[in-house]
Backbone of each chain as ProteinMPNN parsed JSONL, in Angstrom:
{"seq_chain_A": "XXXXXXXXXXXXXXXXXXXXXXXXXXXXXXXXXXXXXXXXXXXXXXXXXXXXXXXXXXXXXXXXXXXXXXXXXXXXXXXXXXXXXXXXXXXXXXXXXXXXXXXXXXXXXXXXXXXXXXXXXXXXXXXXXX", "coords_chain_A": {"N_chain_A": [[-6.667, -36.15, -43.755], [-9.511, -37.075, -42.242], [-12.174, -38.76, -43.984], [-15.328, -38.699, -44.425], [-19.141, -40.141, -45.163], [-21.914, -38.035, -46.482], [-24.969, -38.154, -46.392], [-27.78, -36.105, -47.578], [-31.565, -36.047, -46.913], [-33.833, -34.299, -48.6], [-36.908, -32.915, -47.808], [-38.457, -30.619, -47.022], [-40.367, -27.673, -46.871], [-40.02, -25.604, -45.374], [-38.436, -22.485, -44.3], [-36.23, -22.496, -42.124], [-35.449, -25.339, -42.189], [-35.012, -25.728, -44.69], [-32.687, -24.018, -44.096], [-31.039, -25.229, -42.464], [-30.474, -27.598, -43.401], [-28.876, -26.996, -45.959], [-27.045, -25.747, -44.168], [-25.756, -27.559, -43.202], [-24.92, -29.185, -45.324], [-22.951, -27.48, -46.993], [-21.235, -26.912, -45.04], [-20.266, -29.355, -44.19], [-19.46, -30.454, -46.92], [-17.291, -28.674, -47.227], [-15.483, -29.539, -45.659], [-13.933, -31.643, -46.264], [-15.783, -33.789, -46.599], [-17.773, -36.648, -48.525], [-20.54, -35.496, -49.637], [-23.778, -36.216, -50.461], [-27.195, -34.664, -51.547], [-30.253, -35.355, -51.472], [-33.066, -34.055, -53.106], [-36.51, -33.682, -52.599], [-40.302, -33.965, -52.575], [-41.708, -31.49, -50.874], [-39.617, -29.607, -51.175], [-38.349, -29.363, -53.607], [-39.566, -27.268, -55.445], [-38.146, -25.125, -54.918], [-35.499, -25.467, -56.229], [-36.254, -25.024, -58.725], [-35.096, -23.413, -62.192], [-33.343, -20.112, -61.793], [-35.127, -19.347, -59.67], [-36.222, -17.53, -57.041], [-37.55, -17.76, -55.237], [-38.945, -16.924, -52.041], [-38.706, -19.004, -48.923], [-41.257, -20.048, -46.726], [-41.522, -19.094, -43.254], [-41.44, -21.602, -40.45], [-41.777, -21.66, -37.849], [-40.689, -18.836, -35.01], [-38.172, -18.565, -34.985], [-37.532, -18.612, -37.903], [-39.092, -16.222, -38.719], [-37.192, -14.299, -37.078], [-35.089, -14.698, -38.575], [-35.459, -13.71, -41.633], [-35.412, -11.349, -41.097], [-32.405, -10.664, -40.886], [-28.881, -11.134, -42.147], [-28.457, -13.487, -42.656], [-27.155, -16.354, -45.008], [-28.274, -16.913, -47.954], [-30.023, -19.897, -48.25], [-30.363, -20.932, -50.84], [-27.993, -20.096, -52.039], [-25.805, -21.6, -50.245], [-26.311, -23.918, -50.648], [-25.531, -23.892, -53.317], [-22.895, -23.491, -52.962], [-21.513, -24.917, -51.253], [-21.628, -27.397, -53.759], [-19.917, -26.103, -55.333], [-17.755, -25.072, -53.866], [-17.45, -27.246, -52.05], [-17.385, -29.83, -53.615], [-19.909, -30.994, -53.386], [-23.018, -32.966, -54.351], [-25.823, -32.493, -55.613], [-29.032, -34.441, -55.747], [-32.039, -34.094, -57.581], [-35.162, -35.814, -56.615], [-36.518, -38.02, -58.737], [-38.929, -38.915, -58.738], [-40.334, -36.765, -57.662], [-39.974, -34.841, -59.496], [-41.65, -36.28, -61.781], [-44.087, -36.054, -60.64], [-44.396, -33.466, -60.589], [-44.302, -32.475, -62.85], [-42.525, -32.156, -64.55], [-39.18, -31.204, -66.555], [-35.444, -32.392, -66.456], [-34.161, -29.949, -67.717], [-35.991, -27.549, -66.478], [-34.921, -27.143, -63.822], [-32.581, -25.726, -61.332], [-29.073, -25.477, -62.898], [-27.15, -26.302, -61.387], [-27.366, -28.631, -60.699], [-27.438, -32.114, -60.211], [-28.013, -35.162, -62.054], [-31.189, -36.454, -62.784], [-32.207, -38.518, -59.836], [-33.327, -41.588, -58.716], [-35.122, -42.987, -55.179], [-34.061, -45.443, -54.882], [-31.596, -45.871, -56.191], [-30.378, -43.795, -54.681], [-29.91, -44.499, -51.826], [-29.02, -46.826, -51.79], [-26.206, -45.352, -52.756], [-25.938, -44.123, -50.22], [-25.126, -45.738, -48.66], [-23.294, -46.844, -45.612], [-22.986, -44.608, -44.284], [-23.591, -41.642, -43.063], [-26.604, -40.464, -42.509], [-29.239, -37.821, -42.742], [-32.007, -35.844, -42.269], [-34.391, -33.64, -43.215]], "CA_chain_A": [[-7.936, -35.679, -43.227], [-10.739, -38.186, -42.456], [-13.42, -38.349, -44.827], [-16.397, -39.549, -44.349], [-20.29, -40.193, -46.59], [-22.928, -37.19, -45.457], [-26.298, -38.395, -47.558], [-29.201, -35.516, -46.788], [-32.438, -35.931, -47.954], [-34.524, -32.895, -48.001], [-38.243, -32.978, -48.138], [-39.143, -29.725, -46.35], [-40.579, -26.148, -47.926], [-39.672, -24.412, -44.7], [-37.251, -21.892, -44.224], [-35.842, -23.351, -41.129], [-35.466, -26.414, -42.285], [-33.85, -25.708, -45.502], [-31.272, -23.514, -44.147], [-30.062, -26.111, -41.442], [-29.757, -28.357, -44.483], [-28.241, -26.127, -46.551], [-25.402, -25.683, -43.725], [-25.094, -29.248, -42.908], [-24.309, -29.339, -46.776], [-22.347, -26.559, -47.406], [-19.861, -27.054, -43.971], [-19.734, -30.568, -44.489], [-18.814, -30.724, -47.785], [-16.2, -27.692, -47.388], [-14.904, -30.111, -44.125], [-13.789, -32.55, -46.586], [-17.023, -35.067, -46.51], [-18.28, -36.518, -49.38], [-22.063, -35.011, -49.823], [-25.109, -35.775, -51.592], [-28.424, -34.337, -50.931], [-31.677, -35.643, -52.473], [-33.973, -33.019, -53.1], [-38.014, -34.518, -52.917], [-41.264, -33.264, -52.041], [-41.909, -29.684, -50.569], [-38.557, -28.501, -51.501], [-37.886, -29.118, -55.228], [-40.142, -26.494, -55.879], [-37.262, -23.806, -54.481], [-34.987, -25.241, -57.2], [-36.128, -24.255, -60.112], [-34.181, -22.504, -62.822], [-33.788, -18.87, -61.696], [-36.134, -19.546, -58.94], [-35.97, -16.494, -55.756], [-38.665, -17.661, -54.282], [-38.432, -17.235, -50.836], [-39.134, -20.279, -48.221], [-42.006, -19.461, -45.653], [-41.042, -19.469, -41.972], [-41.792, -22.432, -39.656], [-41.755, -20.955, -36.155], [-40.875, -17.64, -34.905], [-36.873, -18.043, -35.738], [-37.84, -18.486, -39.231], [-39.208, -14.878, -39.36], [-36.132, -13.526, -36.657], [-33.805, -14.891, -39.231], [-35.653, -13.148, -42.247], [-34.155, -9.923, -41.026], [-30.616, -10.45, -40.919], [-28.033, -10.934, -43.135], [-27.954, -15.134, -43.188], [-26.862, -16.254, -46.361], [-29.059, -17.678, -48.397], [-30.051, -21.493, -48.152], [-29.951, -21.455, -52.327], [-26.592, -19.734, -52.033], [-25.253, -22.401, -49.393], [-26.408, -25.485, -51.321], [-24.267, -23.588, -54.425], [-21.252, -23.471, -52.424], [-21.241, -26.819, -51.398], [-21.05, -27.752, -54.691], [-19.016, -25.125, -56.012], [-16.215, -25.478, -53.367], [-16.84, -28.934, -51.652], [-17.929, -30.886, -54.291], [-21.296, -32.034, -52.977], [-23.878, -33.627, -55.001], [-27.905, -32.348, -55.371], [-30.353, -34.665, -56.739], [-33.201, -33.896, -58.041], [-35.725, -37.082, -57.002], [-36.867, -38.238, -60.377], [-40.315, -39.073, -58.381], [-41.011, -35.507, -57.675], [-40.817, -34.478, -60.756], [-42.684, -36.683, -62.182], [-45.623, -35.725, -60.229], [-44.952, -31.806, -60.904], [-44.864, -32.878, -64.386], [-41.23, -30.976, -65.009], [-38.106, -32.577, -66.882], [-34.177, -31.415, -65.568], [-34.335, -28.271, -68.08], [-36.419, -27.018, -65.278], [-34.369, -26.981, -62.577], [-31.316, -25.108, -61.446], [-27.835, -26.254, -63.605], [-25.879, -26.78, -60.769], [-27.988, -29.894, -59.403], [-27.153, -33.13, -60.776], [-28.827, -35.587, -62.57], [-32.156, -36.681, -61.397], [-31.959, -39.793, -59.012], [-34.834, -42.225, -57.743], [-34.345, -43.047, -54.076], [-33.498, -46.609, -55.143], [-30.185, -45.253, -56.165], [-29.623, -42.618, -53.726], [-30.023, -45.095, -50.737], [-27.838, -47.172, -52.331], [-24.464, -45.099, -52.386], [-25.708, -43.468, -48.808], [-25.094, -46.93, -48.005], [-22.237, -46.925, -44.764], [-22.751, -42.884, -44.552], [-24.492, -40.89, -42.422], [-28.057, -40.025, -43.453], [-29.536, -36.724, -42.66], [-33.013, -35.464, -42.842], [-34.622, -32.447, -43.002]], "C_chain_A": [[-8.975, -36.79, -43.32], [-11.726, -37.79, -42.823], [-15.02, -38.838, -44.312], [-18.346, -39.214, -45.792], [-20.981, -39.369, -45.661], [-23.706, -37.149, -46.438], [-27.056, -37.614, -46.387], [-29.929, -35.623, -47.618], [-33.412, -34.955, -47.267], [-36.09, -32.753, -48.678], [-39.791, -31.686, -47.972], [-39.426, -28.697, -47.2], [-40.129, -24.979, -46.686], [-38.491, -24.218, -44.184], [-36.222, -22.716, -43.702], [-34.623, -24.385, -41.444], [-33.996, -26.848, -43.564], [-32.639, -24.902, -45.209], [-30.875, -24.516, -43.21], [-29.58, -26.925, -42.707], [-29.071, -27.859, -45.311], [-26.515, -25.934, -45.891], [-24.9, -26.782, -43.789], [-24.124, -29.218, -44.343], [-23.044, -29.124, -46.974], [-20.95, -27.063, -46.592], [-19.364, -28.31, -44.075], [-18.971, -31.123, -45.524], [-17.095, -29.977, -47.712], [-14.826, -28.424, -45.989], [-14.3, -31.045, -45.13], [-14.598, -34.153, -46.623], [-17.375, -35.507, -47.664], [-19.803, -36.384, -49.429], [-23.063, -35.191, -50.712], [-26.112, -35.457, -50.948], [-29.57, -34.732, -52.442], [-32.387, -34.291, -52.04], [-35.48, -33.474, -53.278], [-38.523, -33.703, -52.454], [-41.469, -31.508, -51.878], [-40.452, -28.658, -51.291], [-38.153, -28.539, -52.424], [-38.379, -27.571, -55.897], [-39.24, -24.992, -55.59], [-35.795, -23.844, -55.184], [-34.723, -25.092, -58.31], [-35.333, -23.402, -60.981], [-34.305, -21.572, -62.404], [-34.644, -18.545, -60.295], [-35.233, -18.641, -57.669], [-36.869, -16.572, -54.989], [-37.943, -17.624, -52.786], [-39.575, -18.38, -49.637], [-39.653, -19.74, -46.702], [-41.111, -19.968, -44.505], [-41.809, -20.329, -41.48], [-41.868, -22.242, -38.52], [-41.292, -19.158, -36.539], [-38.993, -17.351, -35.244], [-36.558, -18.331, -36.981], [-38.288, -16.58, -39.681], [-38.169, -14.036, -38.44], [-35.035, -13.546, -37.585], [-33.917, -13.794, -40.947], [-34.838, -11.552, -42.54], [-33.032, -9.466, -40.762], [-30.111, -11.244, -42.544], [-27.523, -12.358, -43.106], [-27.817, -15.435, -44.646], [-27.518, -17.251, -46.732], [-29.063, -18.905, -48.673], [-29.316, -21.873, -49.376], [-28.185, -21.769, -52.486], [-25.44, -20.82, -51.357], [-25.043, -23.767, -50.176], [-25.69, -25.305, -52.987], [-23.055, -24.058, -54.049], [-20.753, -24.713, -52.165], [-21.101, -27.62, -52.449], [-19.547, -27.283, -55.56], [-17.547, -25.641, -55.145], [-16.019, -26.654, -52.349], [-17.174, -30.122, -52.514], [-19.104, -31.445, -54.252], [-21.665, -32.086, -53.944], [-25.38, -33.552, -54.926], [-28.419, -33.444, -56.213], [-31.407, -34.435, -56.853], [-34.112, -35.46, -57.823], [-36.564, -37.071, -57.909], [-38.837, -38.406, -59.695], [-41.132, -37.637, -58.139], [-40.865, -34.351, -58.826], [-41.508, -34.521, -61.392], [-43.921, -36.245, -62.094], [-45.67, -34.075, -60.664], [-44.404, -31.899, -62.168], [-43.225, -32.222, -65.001], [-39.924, -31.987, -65.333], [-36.714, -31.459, -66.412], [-33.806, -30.559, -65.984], [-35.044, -27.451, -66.839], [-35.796, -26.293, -64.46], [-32.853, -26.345, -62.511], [-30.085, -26.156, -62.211], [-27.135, -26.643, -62.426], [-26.67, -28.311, -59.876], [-27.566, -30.708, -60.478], [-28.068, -34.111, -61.635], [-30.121, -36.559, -61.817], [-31.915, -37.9, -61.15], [-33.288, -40.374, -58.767], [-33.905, -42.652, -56.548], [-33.727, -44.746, -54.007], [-31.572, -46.822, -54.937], [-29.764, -44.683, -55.044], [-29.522, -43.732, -52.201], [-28.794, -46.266, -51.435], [-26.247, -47.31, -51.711], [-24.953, -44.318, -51.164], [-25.303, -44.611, -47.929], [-23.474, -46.788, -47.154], [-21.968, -45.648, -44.402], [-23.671, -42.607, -43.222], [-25.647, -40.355, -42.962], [-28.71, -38.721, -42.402], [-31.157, -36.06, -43.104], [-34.013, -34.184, -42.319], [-36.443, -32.12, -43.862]], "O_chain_A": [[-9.24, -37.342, -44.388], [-12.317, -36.801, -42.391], [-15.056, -39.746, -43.481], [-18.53, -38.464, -46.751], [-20.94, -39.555, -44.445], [-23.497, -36.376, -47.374], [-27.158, -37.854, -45.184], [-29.657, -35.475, -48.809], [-33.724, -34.78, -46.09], [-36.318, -32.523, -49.866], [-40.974, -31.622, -48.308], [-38.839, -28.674, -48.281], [-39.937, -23.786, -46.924], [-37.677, -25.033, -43.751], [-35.482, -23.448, -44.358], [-33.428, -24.355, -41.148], [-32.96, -27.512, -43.586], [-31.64, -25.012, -45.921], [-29.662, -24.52, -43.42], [-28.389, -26.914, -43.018], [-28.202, -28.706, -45.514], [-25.416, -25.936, -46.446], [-23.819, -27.072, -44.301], [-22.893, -29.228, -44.376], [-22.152, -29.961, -47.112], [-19.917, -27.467, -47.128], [-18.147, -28.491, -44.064], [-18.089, -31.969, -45.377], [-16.04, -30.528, -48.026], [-13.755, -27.955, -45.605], [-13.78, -31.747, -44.262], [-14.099, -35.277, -46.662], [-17.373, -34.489, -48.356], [-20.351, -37.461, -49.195], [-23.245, -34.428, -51.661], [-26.184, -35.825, -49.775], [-29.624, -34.515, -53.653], [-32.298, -33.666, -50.983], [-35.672, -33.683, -54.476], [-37.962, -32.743, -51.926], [-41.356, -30.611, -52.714], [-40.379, -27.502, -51.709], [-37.291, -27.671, -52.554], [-37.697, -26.897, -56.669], [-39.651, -23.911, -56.012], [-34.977, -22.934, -55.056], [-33.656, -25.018, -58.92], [-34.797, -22.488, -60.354], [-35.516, -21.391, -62.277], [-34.736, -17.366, -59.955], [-34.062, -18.852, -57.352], [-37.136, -15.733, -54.129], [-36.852, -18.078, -52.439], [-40.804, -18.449, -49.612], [-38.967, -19.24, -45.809], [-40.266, -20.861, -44.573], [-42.987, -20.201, -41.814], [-42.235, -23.324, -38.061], [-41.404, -18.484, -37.563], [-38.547, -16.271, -35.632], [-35.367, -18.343, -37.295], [-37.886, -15.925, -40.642], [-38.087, -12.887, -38.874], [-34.144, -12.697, -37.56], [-32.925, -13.245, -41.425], [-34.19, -10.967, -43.408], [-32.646, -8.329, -40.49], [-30.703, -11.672, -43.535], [-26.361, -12.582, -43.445], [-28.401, -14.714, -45.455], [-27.518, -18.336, -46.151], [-28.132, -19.276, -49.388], [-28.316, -22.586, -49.463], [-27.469, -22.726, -52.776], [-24.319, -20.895, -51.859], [-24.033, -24.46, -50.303], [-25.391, -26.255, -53.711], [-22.321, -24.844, -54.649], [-19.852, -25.369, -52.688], [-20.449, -28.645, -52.25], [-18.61, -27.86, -56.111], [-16.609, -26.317, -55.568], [-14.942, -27.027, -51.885], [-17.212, -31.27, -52.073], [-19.391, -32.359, -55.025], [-21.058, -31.459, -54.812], [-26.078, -34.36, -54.315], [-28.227, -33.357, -57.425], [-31.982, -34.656, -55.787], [-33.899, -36.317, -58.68], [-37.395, -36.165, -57.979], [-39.788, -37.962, -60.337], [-42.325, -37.469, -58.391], [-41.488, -33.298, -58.957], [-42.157, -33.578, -61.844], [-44.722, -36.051, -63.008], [-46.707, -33.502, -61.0], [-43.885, -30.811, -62.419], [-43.202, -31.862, -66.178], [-39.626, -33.043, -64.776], [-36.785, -30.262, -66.132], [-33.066, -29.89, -65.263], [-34.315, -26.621, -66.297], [-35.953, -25.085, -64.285], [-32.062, -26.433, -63.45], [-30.146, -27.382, -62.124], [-26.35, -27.563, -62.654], [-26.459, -28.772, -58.754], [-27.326, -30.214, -61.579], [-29.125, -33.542, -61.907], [-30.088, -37.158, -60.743], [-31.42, -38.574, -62.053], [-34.279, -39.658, -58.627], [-32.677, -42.737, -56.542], [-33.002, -45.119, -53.085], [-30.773, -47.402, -54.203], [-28.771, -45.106, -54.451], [-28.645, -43.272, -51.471], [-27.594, -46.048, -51.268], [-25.541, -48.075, -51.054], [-24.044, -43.515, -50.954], [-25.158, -44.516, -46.71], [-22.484, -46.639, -47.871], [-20.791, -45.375, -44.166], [-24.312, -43.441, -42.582], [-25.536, -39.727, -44.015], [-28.536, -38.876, -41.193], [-31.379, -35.83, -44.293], [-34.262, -33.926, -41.142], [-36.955, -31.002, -43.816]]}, "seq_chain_B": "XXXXXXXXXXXXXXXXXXXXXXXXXXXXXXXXXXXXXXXXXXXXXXXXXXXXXXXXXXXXXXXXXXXXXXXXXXXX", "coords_chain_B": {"N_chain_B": [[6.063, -13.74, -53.799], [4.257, -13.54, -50.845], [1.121, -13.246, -49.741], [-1.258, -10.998, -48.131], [-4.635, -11.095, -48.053], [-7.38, -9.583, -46.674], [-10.458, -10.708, -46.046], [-14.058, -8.963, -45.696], [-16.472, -9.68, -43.741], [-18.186, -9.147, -42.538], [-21.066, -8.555, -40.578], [-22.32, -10.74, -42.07], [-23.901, -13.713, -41.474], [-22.809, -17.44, -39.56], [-23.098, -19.997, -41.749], [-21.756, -18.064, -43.245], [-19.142, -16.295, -43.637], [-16.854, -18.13, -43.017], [-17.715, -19.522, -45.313], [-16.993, -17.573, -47.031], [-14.316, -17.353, -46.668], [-13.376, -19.517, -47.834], [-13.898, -19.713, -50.371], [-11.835, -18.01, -50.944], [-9.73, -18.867, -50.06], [-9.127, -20.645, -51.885], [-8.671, -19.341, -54.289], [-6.048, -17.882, -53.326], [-2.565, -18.069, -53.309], [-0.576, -20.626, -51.743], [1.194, -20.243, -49.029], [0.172, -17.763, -48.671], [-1.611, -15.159, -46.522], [-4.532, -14.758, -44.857], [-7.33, -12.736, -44.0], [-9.991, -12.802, -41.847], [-13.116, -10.389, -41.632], [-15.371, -10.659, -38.866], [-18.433, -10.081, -37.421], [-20.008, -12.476, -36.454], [-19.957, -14.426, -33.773], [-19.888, -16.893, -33.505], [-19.108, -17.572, -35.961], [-16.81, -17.36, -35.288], [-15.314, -19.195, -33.623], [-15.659, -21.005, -35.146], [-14.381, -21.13, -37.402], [-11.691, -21.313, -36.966], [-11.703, -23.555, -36.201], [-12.74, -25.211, -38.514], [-9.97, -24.778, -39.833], [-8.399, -26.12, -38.324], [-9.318, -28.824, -39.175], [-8.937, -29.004, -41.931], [-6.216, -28.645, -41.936], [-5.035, -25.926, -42.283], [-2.752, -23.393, -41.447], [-3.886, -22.099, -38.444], [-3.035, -18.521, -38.224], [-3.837, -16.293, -36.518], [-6.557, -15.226, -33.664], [-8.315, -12.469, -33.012], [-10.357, -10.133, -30.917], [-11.399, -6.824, -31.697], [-13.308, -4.253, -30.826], [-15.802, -5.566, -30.998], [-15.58, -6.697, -33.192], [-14.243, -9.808, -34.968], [-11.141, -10.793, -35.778], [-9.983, -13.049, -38.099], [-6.588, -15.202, -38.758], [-5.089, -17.144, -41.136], [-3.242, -18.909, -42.459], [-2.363, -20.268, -45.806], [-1.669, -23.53, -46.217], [-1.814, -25.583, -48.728]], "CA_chain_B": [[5.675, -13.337, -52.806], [3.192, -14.429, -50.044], [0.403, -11.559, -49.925], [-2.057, -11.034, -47.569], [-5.83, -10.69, -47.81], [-8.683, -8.839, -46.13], [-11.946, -10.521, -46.344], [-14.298, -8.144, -44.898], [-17.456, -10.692, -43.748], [-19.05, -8.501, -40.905], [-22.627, -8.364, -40.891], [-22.511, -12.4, -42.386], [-24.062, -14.986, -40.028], [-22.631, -18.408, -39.872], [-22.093, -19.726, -42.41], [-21.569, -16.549, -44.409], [-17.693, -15.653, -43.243], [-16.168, -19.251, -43.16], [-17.503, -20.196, -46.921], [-16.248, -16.393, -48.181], [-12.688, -17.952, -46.799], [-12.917, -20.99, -48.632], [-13.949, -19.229, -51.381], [-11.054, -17.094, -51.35], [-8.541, -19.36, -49.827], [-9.011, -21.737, -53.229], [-7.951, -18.538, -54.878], [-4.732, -17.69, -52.876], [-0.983, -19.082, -52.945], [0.143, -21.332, -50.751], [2.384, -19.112, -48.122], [-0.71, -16.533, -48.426], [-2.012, -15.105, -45.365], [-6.379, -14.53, -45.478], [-7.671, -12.3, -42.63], [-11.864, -12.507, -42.307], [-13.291, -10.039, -40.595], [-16.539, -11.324, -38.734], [-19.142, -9.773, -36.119], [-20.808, -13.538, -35.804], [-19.389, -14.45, -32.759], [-19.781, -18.436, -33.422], [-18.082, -17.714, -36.624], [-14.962, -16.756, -34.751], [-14.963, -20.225, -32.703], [-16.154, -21.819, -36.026], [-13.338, -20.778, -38.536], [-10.269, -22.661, -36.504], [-12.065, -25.545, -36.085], [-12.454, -25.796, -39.852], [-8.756, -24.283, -40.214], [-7.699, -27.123, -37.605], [-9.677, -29.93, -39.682], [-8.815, -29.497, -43.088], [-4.417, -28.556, -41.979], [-4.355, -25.316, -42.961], [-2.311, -23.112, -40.372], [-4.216, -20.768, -37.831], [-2.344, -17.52, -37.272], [-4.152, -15.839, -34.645], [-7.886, -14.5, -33.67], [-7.996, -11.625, -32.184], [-11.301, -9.506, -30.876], [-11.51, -5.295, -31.394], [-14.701, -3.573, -30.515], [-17.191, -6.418, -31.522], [-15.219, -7.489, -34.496], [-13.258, -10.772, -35.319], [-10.249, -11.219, -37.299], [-9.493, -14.516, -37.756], [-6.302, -14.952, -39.829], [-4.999, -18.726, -41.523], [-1.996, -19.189, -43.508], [-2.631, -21.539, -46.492], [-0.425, -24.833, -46.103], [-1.407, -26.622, -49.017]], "C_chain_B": [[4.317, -13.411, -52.04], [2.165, -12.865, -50.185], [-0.504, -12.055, -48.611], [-3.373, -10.581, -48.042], [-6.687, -10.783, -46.969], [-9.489, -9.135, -46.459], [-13.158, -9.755, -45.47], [-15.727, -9.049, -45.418], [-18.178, -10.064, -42.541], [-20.373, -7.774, -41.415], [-23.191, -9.653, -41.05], [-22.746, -13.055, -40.931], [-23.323, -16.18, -40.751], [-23.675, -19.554, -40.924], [-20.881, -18.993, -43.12], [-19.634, -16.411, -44.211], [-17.296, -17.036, -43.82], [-16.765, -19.596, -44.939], [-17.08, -19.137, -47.822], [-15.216, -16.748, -47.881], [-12.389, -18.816, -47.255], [-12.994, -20.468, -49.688], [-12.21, -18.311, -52.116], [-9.518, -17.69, -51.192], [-8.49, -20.544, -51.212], [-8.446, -21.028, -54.07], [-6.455, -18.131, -55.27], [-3.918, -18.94, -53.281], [-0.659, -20.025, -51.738], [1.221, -20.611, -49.792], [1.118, -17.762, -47.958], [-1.186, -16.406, -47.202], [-3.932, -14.61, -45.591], [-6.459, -13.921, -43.906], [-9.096, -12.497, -42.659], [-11.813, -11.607, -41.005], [-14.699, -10.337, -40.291], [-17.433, -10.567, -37.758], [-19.926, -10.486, -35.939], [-19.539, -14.44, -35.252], [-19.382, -16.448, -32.707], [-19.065, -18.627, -34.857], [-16.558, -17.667, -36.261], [-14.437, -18.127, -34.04], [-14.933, -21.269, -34.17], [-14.927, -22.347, -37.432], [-12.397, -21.511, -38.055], [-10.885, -23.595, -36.544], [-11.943, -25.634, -37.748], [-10.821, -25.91, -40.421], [-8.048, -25.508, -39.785], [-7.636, -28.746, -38.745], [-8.92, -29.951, -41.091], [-6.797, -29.063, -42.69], [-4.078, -27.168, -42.688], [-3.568, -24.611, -41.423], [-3.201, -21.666, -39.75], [-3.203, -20.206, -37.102], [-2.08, -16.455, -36.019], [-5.744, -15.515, -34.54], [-7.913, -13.368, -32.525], [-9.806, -10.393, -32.166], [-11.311, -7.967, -30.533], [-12.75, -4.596, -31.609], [-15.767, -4.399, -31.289], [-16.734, -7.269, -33.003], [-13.723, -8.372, -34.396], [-12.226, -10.873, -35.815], [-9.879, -12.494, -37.013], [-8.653, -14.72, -38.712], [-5.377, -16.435, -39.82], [-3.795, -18.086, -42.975], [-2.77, -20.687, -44.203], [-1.757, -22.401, -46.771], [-0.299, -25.526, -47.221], [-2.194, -26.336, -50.054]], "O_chain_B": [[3.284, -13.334, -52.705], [2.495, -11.761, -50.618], [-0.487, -13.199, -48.155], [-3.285, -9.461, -48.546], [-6.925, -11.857, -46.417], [-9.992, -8.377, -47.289], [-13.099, -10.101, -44.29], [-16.13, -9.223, -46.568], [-18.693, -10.758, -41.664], [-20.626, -6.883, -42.226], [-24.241, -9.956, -40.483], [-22.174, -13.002, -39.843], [-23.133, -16.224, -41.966], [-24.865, -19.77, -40.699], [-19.704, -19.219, -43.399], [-19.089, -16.55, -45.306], [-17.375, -17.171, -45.041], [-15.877, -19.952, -45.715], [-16.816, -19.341, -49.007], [-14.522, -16.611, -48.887], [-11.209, -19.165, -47.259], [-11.963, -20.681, -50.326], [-11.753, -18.143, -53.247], [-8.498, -17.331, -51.78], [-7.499, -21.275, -51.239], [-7.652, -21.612, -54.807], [-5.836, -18.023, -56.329], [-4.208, -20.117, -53.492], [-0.566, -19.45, -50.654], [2.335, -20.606, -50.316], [1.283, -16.886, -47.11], [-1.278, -17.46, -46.573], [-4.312, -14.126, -46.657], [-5.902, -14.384, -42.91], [-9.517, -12.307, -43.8], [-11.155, -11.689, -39.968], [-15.439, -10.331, -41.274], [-16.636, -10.384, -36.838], [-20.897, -10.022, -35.341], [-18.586, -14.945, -35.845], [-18.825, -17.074, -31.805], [-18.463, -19.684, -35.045], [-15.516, -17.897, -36.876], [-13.224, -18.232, -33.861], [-14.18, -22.243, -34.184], [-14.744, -23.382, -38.074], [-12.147, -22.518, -38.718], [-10.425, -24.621, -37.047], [-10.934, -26.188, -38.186], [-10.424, -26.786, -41.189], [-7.22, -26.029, -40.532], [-6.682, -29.465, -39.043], [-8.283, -30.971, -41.354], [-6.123, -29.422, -43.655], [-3.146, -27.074, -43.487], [-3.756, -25.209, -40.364], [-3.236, -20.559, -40.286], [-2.607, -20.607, -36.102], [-1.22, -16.041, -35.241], [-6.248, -15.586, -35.661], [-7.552, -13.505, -31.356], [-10.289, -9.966, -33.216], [-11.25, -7.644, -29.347], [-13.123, -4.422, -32.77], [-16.503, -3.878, -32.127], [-17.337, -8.132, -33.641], [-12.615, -8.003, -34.006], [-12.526, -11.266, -36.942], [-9.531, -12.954, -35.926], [-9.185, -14.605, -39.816], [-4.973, -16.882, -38.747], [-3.722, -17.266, -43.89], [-3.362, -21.635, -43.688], [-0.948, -22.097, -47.647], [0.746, -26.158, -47.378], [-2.307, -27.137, -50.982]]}, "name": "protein", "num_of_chains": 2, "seq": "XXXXXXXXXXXXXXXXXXXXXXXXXXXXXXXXXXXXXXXXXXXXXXXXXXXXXXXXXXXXXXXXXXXXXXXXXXXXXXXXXXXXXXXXXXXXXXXXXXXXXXXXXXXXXXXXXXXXXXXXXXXXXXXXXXXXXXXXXXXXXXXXXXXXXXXXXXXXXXXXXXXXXXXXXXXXXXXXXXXXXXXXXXXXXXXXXXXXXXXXXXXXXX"}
């Protein structure tokens, strides 16, 4: 099976946004890809420990999607770890600024990254942004 | 003995169906048969293609009153 590198970096707070990334993730990894996703800016704040917040809509198929039965972004960016292996980081820069250390944040994300690193090993990959 | 399972995924949008069969096909035997059943209609085109990519074997898809079955023997 041909593999290939699928680096996303995800900066967004809306819905939308995070569930496309979320699939990219999820299908890609479960395709046999290897996956990391940086997590920065607007959207760290939706992985917090425990965290149900839910992620405002960005247009109008942000609130058509509200009322069905899509499976949740969080849930997606689990699975992708869980059964393709992917890779979350946490960027170490947006924590910083929301003052929070990786107790914080959900267990299943990895250890935090600066984008120094993460650009790095996306190096010869496909990059992805959301 | 090979078994079959029934994942019953109707109501799930894409993703939803195809990662409850990965989920479940990591479970199963090798010789097992996995049926999903789906009523997202790009899951039903969506599931062989993954079935195709990663080698496992698709056994058939078949459409009865709005619902999918899509069913994959596990090769490996």
């Amino acid at each position: 099976m041909a593999s290939s590198k699928i680096s996303i970096i995800v900066v967004t707070g809306s819905h939308e946004r995070l569930q496309m990334a979320a699939m990219v993730a999820s299908v890609g990894a479960v395709s046999g890809n290897e996956v990391s996703v940086f997590l920065s800016m607007n959207s760290l704040q939706y992985f917090l420990k425990g965290s149900d917040r839910p992620a405002p809509a960005e247009g109008s198929f942000g609130t058509l999607m509200a009322g069905k039965n899509v499976p949740p972004f969080r849930l997606l960016f689990e699975q992708a770890v869980d059964l393709g292996g992917a890779k979350l980081f946490p960027c170490s820069m947006a924590m910083d600024v929301m003052n929070i250390d990786a107790d914080a944040l959900a267990p299943w994300l990895g250890e935090p990254l600066g984008l120094t690193r993460f650009l790095a090993d996306a190096q010869d990959g496909q990059v992805y942004t959301f | 003995m090979p078994e079959k399972k029934v994942i019953d995924a109707r109501g799930s949008f894409c993703p939803g169906p195809l990662m409850e069969l990965i989920g479940w096909i990591k479970l199963a035997n090798i010789g097992d048969e996995l049926e999903v059943l789906s009523t997202d209609k790009g899951s039903a085109a969506d599931i062989p293609e993954w079935i195709r990519k990663v080698g496992h074997e698709l056994i058939g898809v078949t459409e009865d009153a709005g619902v999918w079955h899509v069913t994959v023997k596990k090769t490996k």
